[in-house]
PDB file of N, CA, C and O in Angstrom:
ATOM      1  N   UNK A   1      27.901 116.151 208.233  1.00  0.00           N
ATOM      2  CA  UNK A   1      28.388 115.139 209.155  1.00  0.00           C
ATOM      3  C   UNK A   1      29.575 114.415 208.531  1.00  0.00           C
ATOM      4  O   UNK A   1      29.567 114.332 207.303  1.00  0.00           O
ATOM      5  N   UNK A   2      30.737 113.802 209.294  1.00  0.00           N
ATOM      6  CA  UNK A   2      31.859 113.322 208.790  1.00  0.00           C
ATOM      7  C   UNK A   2      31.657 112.071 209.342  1.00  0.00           C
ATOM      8  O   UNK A   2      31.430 111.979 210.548  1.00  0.00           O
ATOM      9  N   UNK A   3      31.720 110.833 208.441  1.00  0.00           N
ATOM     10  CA  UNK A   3      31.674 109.672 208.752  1.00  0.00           C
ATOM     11  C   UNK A   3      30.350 108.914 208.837  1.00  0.00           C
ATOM     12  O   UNK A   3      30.218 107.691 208.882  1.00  0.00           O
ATOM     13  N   UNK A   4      29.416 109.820 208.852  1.00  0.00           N
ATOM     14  CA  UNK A   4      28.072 109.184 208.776  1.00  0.00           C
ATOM     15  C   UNK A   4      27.740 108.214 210.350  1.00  0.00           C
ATOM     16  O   UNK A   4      26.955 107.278 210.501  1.00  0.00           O
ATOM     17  N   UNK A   5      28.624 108.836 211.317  1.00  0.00           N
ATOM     18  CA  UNK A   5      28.503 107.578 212.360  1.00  0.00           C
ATOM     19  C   UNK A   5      27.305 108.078 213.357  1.00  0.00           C
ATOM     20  O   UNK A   5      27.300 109.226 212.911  1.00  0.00           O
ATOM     21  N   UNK A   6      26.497 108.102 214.153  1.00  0.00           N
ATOM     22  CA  UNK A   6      25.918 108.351 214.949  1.00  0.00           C
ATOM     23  C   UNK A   6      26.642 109.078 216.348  1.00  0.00           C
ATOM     24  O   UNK A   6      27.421 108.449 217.064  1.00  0.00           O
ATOM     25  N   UNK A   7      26.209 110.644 216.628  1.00  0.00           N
ATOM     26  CA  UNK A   7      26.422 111.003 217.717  1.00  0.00           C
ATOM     27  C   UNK A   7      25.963 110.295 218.648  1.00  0.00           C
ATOM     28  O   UNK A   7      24.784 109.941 218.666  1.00  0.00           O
ATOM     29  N   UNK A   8      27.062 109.892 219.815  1.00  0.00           N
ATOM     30  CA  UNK A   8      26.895 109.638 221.359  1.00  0.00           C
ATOM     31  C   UNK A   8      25.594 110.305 222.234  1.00  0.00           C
ATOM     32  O   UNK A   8      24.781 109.806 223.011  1.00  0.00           O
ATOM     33  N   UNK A   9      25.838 111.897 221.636  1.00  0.00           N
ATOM     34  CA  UNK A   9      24.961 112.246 222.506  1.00  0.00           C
ATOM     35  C   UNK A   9      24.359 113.754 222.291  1.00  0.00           C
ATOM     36  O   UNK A   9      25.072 114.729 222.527  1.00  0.00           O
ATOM     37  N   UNK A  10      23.032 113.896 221.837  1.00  0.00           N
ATOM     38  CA  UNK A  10      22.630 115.319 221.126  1.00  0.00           C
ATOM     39  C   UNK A  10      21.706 115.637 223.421  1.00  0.00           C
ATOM     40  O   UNK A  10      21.578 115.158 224.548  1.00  0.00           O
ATOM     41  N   UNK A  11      21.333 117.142 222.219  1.00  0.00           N
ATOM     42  CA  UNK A  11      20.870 118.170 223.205  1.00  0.00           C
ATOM     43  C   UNK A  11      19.414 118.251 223.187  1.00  0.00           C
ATOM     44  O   UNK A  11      18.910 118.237 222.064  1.00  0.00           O
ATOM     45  N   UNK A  12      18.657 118.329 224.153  1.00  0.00           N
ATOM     46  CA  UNK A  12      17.251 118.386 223.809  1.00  0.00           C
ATOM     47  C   UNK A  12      16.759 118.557 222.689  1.00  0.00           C
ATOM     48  O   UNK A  12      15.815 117.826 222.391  1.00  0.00           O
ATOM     49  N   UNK A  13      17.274 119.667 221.609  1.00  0.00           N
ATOM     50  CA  UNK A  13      16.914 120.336 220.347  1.00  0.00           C
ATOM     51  C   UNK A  13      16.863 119.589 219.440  1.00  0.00           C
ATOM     52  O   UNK A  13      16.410 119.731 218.304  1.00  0.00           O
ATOM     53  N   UNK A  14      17.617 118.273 220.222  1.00  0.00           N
ATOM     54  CA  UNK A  14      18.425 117.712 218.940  1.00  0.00           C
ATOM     55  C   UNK A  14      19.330 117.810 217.943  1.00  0.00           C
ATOM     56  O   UNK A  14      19.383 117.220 216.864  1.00  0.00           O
ATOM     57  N   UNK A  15      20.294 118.922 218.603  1.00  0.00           N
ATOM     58  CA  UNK A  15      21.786 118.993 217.824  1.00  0.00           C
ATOM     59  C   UNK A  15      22.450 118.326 218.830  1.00  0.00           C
ATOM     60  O   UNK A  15      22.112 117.839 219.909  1.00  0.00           O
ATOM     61  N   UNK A  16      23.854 118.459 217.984  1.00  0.00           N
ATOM     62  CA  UNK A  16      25.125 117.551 219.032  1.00  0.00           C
ATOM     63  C   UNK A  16      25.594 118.217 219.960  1.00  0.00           C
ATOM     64  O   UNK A  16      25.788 119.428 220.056  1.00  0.00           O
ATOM     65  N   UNK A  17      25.762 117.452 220.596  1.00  0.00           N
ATOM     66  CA  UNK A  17      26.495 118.318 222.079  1.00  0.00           C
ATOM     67  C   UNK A  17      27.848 119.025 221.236  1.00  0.00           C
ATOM     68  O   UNK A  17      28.408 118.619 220.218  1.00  0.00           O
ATOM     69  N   UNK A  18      28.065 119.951 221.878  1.00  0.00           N
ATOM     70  CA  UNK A  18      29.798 120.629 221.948  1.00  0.00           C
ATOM     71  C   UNK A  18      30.992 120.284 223.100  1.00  0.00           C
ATOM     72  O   UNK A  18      30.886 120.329 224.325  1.00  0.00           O
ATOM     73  N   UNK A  19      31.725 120.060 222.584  1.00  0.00           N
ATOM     74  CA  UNK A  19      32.402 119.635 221.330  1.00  0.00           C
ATOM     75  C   UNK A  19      31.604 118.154 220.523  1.00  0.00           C
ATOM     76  O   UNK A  19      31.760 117.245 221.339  1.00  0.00           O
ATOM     77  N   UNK A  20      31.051 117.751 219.621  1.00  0.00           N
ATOM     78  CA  UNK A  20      30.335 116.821 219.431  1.00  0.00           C
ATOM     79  C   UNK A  20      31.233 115.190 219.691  1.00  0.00           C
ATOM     80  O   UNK A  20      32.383 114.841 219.425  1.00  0.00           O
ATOM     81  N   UNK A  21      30.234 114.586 220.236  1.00  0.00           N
ATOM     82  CA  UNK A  21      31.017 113.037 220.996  1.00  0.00           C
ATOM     83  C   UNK A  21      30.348 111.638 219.783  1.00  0.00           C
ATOM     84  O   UNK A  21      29.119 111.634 219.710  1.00  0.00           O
ATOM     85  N   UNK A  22      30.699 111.117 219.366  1.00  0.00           N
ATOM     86  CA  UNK A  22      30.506 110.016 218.951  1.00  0.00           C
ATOM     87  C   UNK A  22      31.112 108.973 219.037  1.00  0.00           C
ATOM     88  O   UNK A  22      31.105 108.030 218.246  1.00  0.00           O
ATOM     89  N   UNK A  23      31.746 109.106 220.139  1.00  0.00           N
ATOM     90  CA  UNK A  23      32.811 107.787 220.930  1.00  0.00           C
ATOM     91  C   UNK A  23      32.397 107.943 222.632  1.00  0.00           C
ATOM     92  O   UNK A  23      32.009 108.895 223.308  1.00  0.00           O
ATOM     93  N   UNK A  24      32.684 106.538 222.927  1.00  0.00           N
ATOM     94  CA  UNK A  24      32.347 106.874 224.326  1.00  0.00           C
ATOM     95  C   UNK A  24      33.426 105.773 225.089  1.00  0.00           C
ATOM     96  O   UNK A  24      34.137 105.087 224.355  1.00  0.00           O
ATOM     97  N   UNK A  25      33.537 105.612 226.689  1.00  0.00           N
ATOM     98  CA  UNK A  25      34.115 104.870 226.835  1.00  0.00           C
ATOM     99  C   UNK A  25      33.707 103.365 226.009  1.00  0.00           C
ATOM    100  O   UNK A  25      34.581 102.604 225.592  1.00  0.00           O
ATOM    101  N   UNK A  26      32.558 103.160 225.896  1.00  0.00           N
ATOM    102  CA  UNK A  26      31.851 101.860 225.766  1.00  0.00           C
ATOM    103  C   UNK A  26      32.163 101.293 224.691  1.00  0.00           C
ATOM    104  O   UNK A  26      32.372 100.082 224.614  1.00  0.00           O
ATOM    105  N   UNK A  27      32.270 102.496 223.247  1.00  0.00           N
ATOM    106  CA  UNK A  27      32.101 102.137 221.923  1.00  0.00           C
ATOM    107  C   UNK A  27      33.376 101.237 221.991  1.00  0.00           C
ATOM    108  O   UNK A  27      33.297 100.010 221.926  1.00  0.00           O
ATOM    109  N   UNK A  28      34.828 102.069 222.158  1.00  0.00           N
ATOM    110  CA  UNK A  28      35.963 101.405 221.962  1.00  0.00           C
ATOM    111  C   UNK A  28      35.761  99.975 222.421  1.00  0.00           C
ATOM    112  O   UNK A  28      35.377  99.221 221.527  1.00  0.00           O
ATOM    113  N   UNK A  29      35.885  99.589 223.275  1.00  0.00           N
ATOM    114  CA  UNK A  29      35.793  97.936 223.794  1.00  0.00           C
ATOM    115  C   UNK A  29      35.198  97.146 223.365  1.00  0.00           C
ATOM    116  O   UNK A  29      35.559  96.004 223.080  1.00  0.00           O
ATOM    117  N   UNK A  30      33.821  97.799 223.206  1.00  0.00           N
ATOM    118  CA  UNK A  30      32.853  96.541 222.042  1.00  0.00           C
ATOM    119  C   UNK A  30      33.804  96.785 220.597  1.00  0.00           C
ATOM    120  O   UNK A  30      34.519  95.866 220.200  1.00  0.00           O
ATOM    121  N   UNK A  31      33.753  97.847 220.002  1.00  0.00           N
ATOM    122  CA  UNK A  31      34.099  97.833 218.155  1.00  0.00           C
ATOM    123  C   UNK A  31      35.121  97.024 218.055  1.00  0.00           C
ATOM    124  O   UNK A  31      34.964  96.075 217.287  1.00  0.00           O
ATOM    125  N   UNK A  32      36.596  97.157 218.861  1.00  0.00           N
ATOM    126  CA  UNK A  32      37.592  96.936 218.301  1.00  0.00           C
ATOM    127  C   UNK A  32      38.014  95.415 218.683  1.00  0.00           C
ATOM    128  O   UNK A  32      38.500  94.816 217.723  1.00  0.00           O
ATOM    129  N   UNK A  33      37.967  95.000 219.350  1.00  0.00           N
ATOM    130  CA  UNK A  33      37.514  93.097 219.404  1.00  0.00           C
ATOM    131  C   UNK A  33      37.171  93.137 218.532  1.00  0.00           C
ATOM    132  O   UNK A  33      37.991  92.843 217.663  1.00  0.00           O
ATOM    133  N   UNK A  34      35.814  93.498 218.074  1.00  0.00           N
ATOM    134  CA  UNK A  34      34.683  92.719 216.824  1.00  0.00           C
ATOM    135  C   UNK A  34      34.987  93.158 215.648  1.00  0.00           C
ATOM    136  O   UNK A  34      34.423  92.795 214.615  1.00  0.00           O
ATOM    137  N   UNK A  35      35.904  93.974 215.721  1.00  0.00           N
ATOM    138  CA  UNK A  35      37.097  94.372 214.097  1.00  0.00           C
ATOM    139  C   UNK A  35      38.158  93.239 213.836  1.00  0.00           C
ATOM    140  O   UNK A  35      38.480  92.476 212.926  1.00  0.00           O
ATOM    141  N   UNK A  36      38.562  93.569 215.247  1.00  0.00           N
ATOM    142  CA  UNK A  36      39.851  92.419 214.987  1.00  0.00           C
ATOM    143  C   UNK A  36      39.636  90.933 214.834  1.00  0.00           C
ATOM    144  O   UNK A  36      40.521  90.179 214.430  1.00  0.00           O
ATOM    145  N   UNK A  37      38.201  90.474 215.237  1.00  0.00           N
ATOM    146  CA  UNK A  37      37.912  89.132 215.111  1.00  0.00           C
ATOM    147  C   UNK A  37      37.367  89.049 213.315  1.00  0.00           C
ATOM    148  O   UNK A  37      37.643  88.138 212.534  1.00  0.00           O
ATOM    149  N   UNK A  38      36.692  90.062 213.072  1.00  0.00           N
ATOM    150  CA  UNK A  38      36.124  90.053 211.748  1.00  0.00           C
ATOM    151  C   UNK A  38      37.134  90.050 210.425  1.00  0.00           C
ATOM    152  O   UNK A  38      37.109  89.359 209.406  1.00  0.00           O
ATOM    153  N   UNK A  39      38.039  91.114 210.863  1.00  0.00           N
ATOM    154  CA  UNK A  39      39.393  90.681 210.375  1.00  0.00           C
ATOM    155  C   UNK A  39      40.171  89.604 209.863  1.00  0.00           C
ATOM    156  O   UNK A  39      40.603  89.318 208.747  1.00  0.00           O
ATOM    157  N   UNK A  40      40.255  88.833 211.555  1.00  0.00           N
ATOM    158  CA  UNK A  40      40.932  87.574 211.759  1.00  0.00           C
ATOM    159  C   UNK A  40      40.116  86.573 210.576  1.00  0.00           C
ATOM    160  O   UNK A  40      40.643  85.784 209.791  1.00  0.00           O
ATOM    161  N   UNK A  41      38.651  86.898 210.743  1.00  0.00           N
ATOM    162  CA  UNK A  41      37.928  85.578 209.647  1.00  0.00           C
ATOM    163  C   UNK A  41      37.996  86.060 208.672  1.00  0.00           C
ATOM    164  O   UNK A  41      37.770  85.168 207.855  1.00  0.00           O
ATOM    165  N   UNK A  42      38.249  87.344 207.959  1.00  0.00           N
ATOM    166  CA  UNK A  42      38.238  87.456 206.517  1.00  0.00           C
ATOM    167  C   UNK A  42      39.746  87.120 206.023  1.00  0.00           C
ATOM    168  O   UNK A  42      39.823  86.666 204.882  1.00  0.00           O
ATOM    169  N   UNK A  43      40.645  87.246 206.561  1.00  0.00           N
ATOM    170  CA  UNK A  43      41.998  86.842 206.226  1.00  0.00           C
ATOM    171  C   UNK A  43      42.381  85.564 206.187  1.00  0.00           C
ATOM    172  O   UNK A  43      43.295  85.099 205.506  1.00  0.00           O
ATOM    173  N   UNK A  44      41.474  84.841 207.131  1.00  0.00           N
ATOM    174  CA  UNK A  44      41.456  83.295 207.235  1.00  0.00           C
ATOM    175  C   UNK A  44      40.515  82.676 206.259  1.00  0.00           C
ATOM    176  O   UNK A  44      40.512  81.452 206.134  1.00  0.00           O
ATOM    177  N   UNK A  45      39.496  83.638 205.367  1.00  0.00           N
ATOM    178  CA  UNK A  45      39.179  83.067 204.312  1.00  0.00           C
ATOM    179  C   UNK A  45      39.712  83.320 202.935  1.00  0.00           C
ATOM    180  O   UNK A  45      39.614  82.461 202.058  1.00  0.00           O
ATOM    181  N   UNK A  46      40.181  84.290 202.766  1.00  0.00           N
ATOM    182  CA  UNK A  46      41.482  85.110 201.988  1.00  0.00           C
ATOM    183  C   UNK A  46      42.587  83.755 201.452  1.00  0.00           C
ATOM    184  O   UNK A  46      42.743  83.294 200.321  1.00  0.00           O
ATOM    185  N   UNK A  47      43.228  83.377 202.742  1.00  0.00           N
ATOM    186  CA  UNK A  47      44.366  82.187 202.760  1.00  0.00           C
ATOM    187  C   UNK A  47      43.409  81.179 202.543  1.00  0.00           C
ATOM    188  O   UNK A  47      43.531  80.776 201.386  1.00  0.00           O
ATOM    189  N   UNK A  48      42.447  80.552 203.188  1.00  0.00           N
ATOM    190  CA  UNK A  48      41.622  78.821 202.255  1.00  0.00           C
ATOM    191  C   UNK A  48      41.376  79.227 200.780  1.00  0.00           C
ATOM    192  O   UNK A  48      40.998  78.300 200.063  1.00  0.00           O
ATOM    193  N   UNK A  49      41.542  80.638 200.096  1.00  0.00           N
ATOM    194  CA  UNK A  49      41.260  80.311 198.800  1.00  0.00           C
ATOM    195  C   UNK A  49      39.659  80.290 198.484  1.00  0.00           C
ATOM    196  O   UNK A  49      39.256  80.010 197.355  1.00  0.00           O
TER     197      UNK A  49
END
């Protein structure tokens, strides 16, 4: 596995679908706000020193 992230979505068997998905519409919109805010506070504690 590359990235260690959790497939979106396996097959009864329990392998990954083909082509394998571990993004979905959903993921993007939640992750990348809550990067860029997590970001925003570590850089803003970075600069207080």
């Amino acid at each position: 596995d590359v990235c260690g992230e959790w497939y979106g979505y396996l097959r009864r068997d329990g392998k990954p679908t083909e082509p394998p998905c571990k993004g979905s519409t959903f993921k993007g919109p939640f992750h990348v706000p809550r990067s860029l805010i997590m970001a925003d506070v570590l850089l803003g504690d970075i600069l207080e020193g």
